[in-house]
LUMVO-974207 format. One line per 3 residues: number of its first residue (from 1); their letters; for each residue y, x, z of N, C-alpha, C. Coordinates in nm, 3 decimals. Example, Ala and Ser with C-alpha at 12.3 -4.5 7.8 and 13.67 -1.06 7.14 Angstrom:
# LUMVO-974207
1	AS	-0.569,1.319,0.780,-0.450,1.230,0.780,-0.330,1.320,0.780 | -0.225,1.285,0.708,-0.106,1.367,0.714,0.003,1.290,0.787
# end
This chain:
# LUMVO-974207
1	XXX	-0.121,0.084,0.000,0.000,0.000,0.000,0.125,0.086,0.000 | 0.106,0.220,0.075,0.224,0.270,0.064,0.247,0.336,-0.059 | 0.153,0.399,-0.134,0.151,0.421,-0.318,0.245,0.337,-0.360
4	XXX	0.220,0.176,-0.335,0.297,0.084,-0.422,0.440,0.078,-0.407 | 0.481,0.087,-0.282,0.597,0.104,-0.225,0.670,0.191,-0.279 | 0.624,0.351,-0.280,0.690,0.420,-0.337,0.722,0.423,-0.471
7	XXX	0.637,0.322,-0.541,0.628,0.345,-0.676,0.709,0.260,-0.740 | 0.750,0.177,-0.643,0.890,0.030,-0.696,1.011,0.035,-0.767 | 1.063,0.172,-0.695,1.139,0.216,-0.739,1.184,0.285,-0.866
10	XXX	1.057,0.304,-0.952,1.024,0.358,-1.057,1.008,0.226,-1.146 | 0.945,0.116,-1.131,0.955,0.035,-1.176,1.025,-0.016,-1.200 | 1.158,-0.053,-1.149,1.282,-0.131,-1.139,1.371,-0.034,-1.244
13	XXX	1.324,0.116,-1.243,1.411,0.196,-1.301,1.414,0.148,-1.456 | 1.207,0.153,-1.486,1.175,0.096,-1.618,1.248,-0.041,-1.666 | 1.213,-0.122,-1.567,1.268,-0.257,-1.631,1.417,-0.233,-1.657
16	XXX	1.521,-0.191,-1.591,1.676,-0.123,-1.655,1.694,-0.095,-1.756 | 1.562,0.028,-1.822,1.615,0.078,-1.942,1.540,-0.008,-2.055 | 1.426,-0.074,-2.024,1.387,-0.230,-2.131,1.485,-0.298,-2.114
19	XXX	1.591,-0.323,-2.060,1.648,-0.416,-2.048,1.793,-0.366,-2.103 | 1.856,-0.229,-2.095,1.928,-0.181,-2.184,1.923,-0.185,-2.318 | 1.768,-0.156,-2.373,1.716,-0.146,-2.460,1.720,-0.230,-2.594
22	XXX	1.684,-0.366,-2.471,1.734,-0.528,-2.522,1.863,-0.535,-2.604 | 1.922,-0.493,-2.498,2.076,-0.545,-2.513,2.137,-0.451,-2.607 | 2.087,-0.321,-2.632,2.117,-0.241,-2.764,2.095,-0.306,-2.871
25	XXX	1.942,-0.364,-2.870,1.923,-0.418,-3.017,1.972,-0.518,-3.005 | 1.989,-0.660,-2.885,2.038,-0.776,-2.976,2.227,-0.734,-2.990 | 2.274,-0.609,-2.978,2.413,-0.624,-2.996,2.449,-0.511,-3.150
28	XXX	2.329,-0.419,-3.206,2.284,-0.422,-3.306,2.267,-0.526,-3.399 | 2.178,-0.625,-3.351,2.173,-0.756,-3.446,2.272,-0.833,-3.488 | 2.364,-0.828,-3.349,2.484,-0.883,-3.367,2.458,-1.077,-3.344
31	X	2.358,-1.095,-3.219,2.373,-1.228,-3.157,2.421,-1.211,-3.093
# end
């Protein structure tokens, strides 16, 4: 459990840059 814990933080990092990522391409696309 404590693995997971530490590892959250890494996760949250990922979802940021998918989520930058997003917002690159739909402002690329231009919606």
């Amino acid at each position: 459990m404590k693995g997971l814990i530490s590892e959250l933080p890494t996760a949250t990092q990922l979802v940021e840059e998918c989520h930058k990522l997003l917002s690159a391409i739909v402002s690329l696309l231009g919606f």
